[in-house]
C-alpha positions in Angstrom: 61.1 102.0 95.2 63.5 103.8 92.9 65.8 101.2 93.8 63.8 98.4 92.7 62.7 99.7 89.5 66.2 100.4 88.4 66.6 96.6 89.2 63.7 95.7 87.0 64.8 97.8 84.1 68.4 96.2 84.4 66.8 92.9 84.2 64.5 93.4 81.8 68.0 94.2 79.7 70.0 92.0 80.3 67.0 89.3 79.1 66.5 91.0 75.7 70.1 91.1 75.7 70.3 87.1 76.2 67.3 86.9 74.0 69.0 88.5 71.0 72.4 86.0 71.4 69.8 83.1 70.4 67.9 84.0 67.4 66.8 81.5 65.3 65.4 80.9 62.4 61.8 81.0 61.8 61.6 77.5 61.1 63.3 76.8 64.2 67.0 75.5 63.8 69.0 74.1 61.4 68.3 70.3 61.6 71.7 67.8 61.1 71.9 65.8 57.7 72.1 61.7 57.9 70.7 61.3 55.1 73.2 62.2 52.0 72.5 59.3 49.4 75.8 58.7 48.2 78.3 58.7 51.0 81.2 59.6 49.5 80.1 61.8 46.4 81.8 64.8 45.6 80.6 68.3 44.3 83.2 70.8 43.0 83.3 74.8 43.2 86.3 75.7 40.4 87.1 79.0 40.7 89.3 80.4 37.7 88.9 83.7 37.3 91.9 86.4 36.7 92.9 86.7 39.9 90.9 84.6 41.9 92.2 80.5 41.3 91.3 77.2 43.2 88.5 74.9 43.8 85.9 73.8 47.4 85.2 70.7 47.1 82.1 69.3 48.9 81.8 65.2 49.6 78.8 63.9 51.2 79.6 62.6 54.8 77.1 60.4 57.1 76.6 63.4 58.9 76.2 67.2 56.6 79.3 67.7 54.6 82.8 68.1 54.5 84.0 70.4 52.7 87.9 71.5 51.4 88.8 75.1 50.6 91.9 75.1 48.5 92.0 78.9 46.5 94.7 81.1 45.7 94.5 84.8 44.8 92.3 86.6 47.2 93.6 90.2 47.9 95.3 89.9 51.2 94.8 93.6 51.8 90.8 93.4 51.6 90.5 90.8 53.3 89.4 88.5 55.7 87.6 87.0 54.0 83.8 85.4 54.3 82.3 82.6 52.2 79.3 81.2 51.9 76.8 79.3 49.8 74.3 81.1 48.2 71.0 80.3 46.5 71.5 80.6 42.7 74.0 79.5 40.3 77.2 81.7 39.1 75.3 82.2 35.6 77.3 82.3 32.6 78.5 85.8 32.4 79.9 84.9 36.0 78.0 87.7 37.7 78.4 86.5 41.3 75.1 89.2 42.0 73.1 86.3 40.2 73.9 83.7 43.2 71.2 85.8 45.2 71.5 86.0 48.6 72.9 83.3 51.5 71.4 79.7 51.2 68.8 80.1 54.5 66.7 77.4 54.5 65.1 78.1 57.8 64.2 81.6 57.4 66.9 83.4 60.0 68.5 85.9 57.9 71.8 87.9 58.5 70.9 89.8 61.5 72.5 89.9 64.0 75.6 87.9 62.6 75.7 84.4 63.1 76.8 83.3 66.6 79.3 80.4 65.7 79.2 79.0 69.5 75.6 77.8 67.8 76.3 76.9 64.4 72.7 75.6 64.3 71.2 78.9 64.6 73.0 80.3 61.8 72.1 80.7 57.7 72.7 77.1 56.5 75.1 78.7 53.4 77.0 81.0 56.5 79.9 79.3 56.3 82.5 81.5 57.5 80.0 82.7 60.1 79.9 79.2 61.6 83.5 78.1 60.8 85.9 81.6 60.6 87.0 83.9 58.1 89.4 83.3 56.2 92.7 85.7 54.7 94.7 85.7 51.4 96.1 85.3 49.1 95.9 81.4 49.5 93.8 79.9 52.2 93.5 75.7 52.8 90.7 75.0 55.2 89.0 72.0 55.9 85.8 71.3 58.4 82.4 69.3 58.4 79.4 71.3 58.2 76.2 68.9 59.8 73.6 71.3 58.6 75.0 71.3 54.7 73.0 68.3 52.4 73.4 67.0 49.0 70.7 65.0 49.5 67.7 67.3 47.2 64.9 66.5 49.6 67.0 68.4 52.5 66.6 71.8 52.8 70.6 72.5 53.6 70.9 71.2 50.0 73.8 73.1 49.0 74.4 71.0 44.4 73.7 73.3 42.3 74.4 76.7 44.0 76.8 78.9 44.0 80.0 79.8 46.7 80.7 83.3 47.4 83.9 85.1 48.1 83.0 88.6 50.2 86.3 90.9 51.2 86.0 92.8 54.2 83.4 95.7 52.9 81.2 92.4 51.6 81.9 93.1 48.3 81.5 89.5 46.6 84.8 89.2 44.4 84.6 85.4 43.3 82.0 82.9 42.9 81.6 79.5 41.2 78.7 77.0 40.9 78.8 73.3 42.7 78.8 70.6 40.3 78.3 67.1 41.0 82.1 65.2 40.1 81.2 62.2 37.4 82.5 59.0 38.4 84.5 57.1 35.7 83.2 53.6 35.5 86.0 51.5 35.1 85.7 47.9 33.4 
């Protein structure tokens, strides 16, 4: 008897254990993007602060985005670092606080981390949870994030928000806003 209820605990375990690893969000999970308007437009991030220099670019893909990371200046020694898009603009004074928290469309949250053998599951704006941290001082990364949109009816629509820099203690040390790139009309 003993036996057997030792058994049943050690299930029961090992299925809130299993549980846990697939948490999604409460509107389910992220959904792909195939539905970017312009295939091919570009959004910038510039980052110029004193330190912190560079730019992540964003072009729309037929599937989510792809997105470049091209930054110098991040403090080797607090690093790695995590990125991700957040829900607010960097506002003037450049107070990266102002972005607000992680872009989360489908209502997951932070908790537990993001599991990046299911990038679906994750915060839409986790980006380094779903494609790796990153160290200084100068980081070039490129990858294609399905669940990102610049398509305004999406809810992975990433124009208009901010990126966010967090060293290792999650401190956010560098921030800029996505634009939309003009297109020069030549003729």
């Amino acid at each position: 008897m003993q036996i057997f209820t030792i058994v049943s605990l050690l299930g029961a375990a090992a299925l809130g254990v299993c549980q846990s690893s697939n948490v999604t969000g409460k509107l389910g999970d992220a959904r792909q993007v195939r539905n970017n308007p312009v295939i091919g437009e570009v959004w910038t991030a510039i980052f110029d602060s004193s330190s912190v220099k560079g730019v992540v670019t964003a072009v729309a893909n037929t599937v989510g985005v792809n997105y470049t990371i091209d930054v110098t200046g991040l403090p080797a020694e607090k690093g790695p670092f995590k990125y991700h898009v957040h829900v607010h603009a960097v506002p003037a004074d450049g107070n990266c606080t102002e972005t607000g928290g992680h872009l989360d469309s489908y209502l997951r949250g932070d908790s537990p981390p993001c599991d990046s053998s299911r990038p679906a599951s994750c915060e839409v704006g986790d980006l380094s949870g779903k494609y790796g941290t990153v160290a200084g001082p100068t980081v070039k990364k490129f990858f294609n994030d399905p669940y990102s949109a610049l398509n305004i009816i999406n809810l992975g629509y990433i124009g208009d928000r901010g990126i966010v820099f967090h060293d290792s203690s999650s401190a956010r040390i560098a921030c800029a806003t996505l634009t939309k790139v003009k297109t020069q009309v030549v003729g």
